[in-house]
BAKOL-999163 format. One line per field, with one value per residue (C-alpha): residue number from 0; residue in one letter; x, y, z. Coordinates in pm, whole numbers, plus 50000, padded with zeros to 5 digits. Example, Ala and Ser with C-alpha at 12.3 -4.5 7.8 and 13.67 -1.06 7.14 Angstrom:
pos	c(0, 1)
code	c(A, S)
px	c(51230, 51367)
py	c(49550, 49894)
pz	c(50780, 50714)
END
This chain:
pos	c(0, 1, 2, 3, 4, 5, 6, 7, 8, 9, 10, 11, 12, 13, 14, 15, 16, 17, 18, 19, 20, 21, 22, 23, 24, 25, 26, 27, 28, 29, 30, 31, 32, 33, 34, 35, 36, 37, 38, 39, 40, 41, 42, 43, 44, 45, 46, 47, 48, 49, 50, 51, 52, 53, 54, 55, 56, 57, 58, 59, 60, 61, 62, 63, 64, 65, 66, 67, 68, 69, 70, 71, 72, 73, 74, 75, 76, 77, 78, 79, 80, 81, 82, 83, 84, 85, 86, 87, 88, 89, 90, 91, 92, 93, 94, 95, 96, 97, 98, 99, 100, 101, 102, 103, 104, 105, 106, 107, 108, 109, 110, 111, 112, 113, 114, 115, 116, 117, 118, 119, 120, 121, 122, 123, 124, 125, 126, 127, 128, 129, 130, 131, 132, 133, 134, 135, 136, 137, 138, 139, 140, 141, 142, 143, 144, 145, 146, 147, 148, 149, 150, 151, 152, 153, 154, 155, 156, 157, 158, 159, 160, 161, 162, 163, 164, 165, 166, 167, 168, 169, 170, 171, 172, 173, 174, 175, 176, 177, 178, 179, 180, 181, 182, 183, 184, 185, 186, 187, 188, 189, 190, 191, 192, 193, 194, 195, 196, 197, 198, 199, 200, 201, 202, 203, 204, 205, 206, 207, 208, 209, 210, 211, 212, 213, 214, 215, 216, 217, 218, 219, 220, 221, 222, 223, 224, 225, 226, 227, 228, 229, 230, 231, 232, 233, 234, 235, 236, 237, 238, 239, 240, 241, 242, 243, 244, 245, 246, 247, 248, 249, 250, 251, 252, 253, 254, 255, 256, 257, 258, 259, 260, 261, 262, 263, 264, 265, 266, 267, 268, 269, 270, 271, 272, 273, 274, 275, 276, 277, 278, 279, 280, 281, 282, 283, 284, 285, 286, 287, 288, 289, 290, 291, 292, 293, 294, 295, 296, 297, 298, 299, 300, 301, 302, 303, 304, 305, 306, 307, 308, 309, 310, 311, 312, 313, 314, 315, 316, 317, 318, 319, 320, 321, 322, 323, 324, 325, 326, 327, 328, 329, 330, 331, 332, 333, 334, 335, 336, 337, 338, 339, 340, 341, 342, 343, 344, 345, 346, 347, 348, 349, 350, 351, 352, 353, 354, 355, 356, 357, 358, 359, 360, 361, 362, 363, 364, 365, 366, 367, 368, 369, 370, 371, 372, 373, 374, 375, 376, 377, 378, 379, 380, 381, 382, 383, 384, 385, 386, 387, 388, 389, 390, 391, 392, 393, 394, 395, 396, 397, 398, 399, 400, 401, 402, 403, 404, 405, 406, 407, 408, 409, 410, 411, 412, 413, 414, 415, 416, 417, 418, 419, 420, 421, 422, 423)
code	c(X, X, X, X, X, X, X, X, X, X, X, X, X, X, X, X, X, X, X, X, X, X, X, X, X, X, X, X, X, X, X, X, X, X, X, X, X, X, X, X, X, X, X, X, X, X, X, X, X, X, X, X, X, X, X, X, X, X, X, X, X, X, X, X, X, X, X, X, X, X, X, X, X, X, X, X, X, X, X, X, X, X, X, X, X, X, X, X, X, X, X, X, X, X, X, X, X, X, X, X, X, X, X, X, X, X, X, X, X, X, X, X, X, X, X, X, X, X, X, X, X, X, X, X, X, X, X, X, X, X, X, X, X, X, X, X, X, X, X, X, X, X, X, X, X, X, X, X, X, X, X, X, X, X, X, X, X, X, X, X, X, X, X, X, X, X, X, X, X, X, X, X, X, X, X, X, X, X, X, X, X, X, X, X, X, X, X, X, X, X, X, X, X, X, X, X, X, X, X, X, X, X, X, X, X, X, X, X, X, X, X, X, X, X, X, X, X, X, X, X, X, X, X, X, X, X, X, X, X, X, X, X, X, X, X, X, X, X, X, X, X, X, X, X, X, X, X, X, X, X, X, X, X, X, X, X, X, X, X, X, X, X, X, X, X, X, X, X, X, X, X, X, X, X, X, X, X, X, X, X, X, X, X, X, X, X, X, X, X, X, X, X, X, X, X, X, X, X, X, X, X, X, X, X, X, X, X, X, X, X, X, X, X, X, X, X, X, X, X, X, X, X, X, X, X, X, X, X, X, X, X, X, X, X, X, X, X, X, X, X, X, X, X, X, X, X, X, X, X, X, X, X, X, X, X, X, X, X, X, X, X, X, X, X, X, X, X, X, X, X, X, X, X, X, X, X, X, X, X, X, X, X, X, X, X, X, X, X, X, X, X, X, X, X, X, X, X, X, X, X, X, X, X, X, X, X, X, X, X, X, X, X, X, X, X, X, X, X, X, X, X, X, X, X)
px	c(11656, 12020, 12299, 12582, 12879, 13206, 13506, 13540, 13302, 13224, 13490, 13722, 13802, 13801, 13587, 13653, 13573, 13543, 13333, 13061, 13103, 12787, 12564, 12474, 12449, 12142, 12047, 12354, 12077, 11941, 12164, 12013, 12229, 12328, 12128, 12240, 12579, 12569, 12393, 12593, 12870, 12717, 12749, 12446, 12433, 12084, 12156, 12489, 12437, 12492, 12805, 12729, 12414, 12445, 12491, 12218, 12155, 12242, 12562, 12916, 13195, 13519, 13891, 13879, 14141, 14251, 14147, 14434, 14511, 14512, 14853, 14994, 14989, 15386, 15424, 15560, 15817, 15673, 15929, 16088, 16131, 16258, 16068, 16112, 15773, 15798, 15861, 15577, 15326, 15404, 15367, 15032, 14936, 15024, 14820, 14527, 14519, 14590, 14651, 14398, 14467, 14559, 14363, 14607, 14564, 14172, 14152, 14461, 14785, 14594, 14229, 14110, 14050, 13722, 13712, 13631, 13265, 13171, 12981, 12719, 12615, 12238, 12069, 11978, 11631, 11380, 11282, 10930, 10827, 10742, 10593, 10781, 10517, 10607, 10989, 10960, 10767, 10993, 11305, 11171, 11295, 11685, 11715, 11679, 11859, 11629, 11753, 11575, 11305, 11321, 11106, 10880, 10557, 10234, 10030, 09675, 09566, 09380, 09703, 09888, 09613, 09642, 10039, 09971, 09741, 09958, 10267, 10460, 10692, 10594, 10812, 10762, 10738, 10869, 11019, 11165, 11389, 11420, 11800, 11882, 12172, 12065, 12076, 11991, 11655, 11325, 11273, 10941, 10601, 10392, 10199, 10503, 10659, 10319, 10323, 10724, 10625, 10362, 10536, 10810, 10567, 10598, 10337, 10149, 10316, 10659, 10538, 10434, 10772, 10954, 10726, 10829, 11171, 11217, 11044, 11275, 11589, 11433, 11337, 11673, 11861, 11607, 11746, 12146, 12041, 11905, 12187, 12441, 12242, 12206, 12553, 12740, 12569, 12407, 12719, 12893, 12599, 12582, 12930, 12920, 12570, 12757, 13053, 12930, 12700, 13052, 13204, 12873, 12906, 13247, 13202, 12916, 13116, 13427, 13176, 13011, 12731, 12521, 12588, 12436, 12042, 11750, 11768, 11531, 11526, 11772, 11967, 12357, 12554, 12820, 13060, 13146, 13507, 13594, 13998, 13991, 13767, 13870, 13522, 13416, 13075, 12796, 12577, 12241, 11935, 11672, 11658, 11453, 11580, 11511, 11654, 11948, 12034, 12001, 12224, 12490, 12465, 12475, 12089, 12033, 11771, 11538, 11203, 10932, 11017, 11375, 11501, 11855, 12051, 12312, 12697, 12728, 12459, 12568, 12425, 12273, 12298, 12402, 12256, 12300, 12207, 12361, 12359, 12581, 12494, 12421, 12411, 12738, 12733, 12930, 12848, 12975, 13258, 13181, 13206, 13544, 13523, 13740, 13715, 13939, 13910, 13841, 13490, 13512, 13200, 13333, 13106, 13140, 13323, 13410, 13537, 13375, 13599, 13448, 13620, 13434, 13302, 13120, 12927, 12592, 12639, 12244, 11899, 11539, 11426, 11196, 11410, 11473, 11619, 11992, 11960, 11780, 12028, 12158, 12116, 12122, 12372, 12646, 12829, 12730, 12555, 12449, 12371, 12652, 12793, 12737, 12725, 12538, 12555, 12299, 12290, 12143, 12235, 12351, 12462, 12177, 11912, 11751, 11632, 11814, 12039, 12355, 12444, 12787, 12804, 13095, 13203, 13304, 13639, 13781, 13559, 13787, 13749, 13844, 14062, 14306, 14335, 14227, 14247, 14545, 14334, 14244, 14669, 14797)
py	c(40914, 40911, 40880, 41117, 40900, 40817, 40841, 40459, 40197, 40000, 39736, 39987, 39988, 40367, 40455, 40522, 40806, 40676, 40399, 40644, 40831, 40660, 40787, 41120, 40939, 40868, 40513, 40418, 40191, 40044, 39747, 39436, 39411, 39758, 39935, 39666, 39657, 40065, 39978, 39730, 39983, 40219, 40252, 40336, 40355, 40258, 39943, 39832, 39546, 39526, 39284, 38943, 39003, 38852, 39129, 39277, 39143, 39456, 39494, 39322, 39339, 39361, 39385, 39691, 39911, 40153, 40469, 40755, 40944, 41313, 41501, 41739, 42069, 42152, 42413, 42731, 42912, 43268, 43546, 43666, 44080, 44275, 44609, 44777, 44773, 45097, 45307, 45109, 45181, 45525, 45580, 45416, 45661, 45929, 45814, 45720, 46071, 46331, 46680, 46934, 47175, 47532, 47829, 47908, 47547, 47589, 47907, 48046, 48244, 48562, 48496, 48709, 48594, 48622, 48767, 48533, 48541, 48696, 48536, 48752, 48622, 48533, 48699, 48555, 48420, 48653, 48570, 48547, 48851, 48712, 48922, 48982, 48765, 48462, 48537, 48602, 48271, 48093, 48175, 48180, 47839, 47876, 47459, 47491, 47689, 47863, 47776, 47816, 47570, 47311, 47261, 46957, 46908, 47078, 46964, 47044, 47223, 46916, 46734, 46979, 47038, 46702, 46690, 46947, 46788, 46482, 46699, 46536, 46761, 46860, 46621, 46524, 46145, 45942, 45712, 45945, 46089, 45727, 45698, 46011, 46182, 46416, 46779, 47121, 47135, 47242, 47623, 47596, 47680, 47927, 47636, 47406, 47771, 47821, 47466, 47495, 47795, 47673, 47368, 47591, 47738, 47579, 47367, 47438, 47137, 47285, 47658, 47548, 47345, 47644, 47890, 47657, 47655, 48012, 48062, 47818, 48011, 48340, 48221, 48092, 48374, 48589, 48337, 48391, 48768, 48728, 48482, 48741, 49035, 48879, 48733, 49006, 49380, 49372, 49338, 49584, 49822, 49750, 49826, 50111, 50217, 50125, 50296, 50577, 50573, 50515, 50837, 50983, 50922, 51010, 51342, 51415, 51336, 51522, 51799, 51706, 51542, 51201, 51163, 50841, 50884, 50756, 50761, 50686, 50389, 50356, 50637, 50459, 50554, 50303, 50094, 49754, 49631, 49254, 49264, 48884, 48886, 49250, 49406, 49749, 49776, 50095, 49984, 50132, 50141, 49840, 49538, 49626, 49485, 49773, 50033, 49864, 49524, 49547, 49891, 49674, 49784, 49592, 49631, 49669, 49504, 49761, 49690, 49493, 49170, 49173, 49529, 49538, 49804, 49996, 49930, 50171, 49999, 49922, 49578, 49419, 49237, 49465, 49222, 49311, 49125, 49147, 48921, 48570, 48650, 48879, 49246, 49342, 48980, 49148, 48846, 48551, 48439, 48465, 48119, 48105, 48331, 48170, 48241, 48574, 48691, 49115, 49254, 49640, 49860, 50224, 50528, 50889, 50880, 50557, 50223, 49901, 49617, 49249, 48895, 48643, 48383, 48100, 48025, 47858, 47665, 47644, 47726, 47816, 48174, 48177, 48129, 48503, 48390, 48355, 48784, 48743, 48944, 48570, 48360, 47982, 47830, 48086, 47989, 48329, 48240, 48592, 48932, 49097, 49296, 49090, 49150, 48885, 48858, 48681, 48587, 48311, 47956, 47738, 47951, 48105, 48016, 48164, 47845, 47878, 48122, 48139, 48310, 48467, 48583, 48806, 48934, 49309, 49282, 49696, 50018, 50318, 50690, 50786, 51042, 50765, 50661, 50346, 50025, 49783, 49525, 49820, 49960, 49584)
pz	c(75405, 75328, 75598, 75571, 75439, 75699, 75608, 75690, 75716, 75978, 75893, 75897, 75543, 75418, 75137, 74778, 74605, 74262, 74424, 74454, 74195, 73958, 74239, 74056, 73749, 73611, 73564, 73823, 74037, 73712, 73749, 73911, 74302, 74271, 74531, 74776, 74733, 74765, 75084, 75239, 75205, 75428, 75837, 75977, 76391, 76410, 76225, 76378, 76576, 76935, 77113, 77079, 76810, 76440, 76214, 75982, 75635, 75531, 75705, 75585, 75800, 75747, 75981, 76194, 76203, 76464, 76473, 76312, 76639, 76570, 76487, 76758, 76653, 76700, 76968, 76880, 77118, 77229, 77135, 77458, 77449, 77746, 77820, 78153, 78350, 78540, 78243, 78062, 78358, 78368, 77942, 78012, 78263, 78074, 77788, 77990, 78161, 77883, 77993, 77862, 77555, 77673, 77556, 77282, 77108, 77156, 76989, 76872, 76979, 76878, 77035, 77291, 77591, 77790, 78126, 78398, 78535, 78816, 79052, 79286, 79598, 79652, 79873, 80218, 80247, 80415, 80798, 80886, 81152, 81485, 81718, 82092, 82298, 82108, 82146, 82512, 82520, 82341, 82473, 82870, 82869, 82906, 82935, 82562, 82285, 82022, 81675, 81354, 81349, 81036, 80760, 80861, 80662, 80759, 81004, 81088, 81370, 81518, 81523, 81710, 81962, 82038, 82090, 82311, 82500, 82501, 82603, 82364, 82130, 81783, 81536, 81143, 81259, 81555, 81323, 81072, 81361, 81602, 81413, 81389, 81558, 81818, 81686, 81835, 82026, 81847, 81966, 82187, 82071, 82257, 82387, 82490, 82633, 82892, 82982, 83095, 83269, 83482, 83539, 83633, 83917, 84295, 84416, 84714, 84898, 84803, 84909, 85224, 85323, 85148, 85387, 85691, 85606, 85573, 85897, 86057, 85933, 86057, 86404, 86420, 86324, 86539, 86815, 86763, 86738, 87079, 87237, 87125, 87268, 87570, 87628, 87477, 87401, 87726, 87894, 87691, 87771, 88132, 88214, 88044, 88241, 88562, 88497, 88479, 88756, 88981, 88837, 88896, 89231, 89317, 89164, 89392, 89681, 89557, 89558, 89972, 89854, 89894, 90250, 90452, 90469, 90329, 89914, 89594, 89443, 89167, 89355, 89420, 89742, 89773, 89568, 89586, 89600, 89567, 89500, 89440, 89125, 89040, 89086, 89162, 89117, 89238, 89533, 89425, 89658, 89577, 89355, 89053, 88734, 88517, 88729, 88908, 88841, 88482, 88443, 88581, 88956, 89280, 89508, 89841, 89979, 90166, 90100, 90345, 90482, 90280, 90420, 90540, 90732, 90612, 90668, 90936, 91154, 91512, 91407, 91112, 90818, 90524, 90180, 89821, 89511, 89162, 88815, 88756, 88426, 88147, 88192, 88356, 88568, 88829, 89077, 88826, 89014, 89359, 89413, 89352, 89646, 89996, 90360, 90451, 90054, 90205, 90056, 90094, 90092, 90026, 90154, 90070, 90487, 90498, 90436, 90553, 90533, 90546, 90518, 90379, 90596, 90440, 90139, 90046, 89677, 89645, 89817, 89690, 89599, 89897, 90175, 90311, 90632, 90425, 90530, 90836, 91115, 91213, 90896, 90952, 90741, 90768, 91067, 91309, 91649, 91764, 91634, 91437, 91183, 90873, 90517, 90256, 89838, 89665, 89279, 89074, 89022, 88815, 88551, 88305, 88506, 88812, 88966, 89265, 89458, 89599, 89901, 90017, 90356, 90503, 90923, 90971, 90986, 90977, 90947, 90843, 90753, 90459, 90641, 90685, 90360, 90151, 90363, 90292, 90077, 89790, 89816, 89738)
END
């Protein structure tokens, strides 16, 4: 093997050409020595001895010399030309985007040009035919708007029995749709429609309470229908009733009739004046709701152990009853009712003028003595001419009763005129 020759040797000494130049010559090794002094001149790194080793046989070595340090290359100045950089960016704009040939330049000043295509519009996809069951179905819902349902692949008619079953909503895949933005609602299938339905439909929990409810609010309007009645319509009704009965009764004695005797039940032949509470009220003969008290009218008591005797008795107790409340209430206020306050009875001759004389707030239903022809309680210690009203306390109720009694005071014809207490 033959090293490549260095430029220098390993003494440093550079080689010579013409040294070498016998090499390619034949016979140039022939000479006895010559092979190793061509050796000796070569450098070969495998054979170069270390620092500090004794050289090879083979090697000779010579001064070193430094090594020629490489010449600079001599730096040539860059030419310096001025160009203006907006003008430059907007040439290479221009040649980047190049505008595109006209018609003319295509084909020619004299071409003729094509007419530009019309376009027709598709036609809209046909609707599948539903019949109006299924719409009513699907659309009973109103919670949900009915759009046109998406395509979603097929599904078998297993699988949807068993979403119906389920209750859960017929979708392409739970996952598919987990991310997706909410969109219009699914229309409803007829299946999803008759479950909304009948879970639209009461239970029978809620149409009991709803039945209980309702008959709550009727009983209670039933109730205020009956407060008003009896607060208000029957004492609209009953003043009109006794009203009338009064002009009844005048007009009968206008005409001579209904002189003091023995009368019907129900049959009036007095009236009632109490100036104080501004009452004027027909004196009817008995106490029967229905055909006195309740018409608005004032009773005489005149049957069994509660008969009275008229006003025009030499003696006797003259007692009426009437209502505190409700239909025509003519005795409401008689409490307010003080000793001297006049209580006229008129007649179709007369005038019987009583004062009031004392008052009893409250006393059972059963004690009849209160018109007995001395009643304990009222003050009188013999026989006289008295005159007693009874009604029922407290208000509303008829618990108790409360009795006013009154003294004669004046009995005057009519002849003479009304007494003083009706003029003022």
């Amino acid at each position: 093997m033959t090293a490549l020759r260095p430029e220098r040797d390993s003494s440093g000494v550079p080689y010579d050409d013409d040294q070498y130049a016998s090499y390619g010559e034949p016979g140039a090794f022939d000479q006895p020595g010559a092979f190793e002094a061509a050796v000796d001149h070569l450098a070969d790194p495998l054979t170069d001895p270390l620092p500090g080793q004794h050289p090879s046989p083979w090697f000779r070595s010579g001064p070193a010399e430094p090594a020629p340090q490489p010449t600079p290359e001599p730096v040539r100045p860059q030419k310096q030309e001025w160009y203006d950089h907006e003008e430059y960016a907007r040439d290479w704009q221009v040649e980047q985007q190049p505008q595109e040939p006209t018609y003319e330049e295509l084909y020619g000043a004299y071409a003729p040009r094509r007419p530009a295509p019309v376009y027709e519009p598709l036609p809209e996809p046909a609707r599948p035919q539903v019949d109006d069951e299924t719409v009513g179905l699907r659309t009973s819902d109103t919670r949900r708007i009915v759009e046109p349902e998406p395509e979603r692949p097929a599904e078998g008619r297993a699988a949807r029995r068993k979403a119906a079953k389920k209750g859960a909503p017929r979708s392409p895949s739970a996952s598919s749709t987990a991310g997706a933005p909410p969109g219009p609602a699914a229309p409803l299938s007829r299946v999803e429609a008759r479950r909304a339905e009948r879970a639209r439909k009461p239970s029978p929990g809620a149409v009991v309470s709803r039945g209980l409810g309702e008959l709550f609010i009727t009983v209670g309007v039933l109730m205020l229908l009956f407060v008003t009645y009896q607060l208000w319509w029957t004492n609209i009704r009953a003043h009109h009733q006794a009203n009338g009965a009064a002009s009844d009764l005048q007009e009968k004695w206008a005409k001579g009739k209904g002189k003091p005797g023995a009368f019907e039940p129900g049959q009036g032949f007095a009236l009632l004046h109490i100036p104080r509470l501004d009452v004027v009220v027909p004196i009817a003969e008995g106490i029967d709701k229905s055909k006195v008290l309740d018409r608005g009218m004032v009773g005489h008591y005149n049957e069994g152990g509660t008969k009275t005797p008229m006003p025009d008795a030499k003696t006797g107790n003259f007692a009426v009853a009437g209502h505190r409340n409700t239909h025509g209430e003519p005795f409401r206020y008689i409490n307010q009712l003080e000793p001297g306050d006049p209580i006229i009875v008129e007649t179709q001759d007369k005038y019987f003028v009583y004062k009031m004389a004392s008052i009893l707030p409250q006393t059972q239903p059963s004690n009849i003595a209160v018109i007995g022809p001395v009643p304990p309680g009222s003050g009188f210690t013999k026989p006289g001419r008295y005159i007693t009203l009874t009604t029922c306390t407290p208000e509303f109720t008829s618990k108790y009763r409360m009795i006013v009694w009154g003294k004669m005071a004046e009995e005057r014809p009519r002849s003479e005129g009304k007494p003083s207490a009706l003029v003022n």
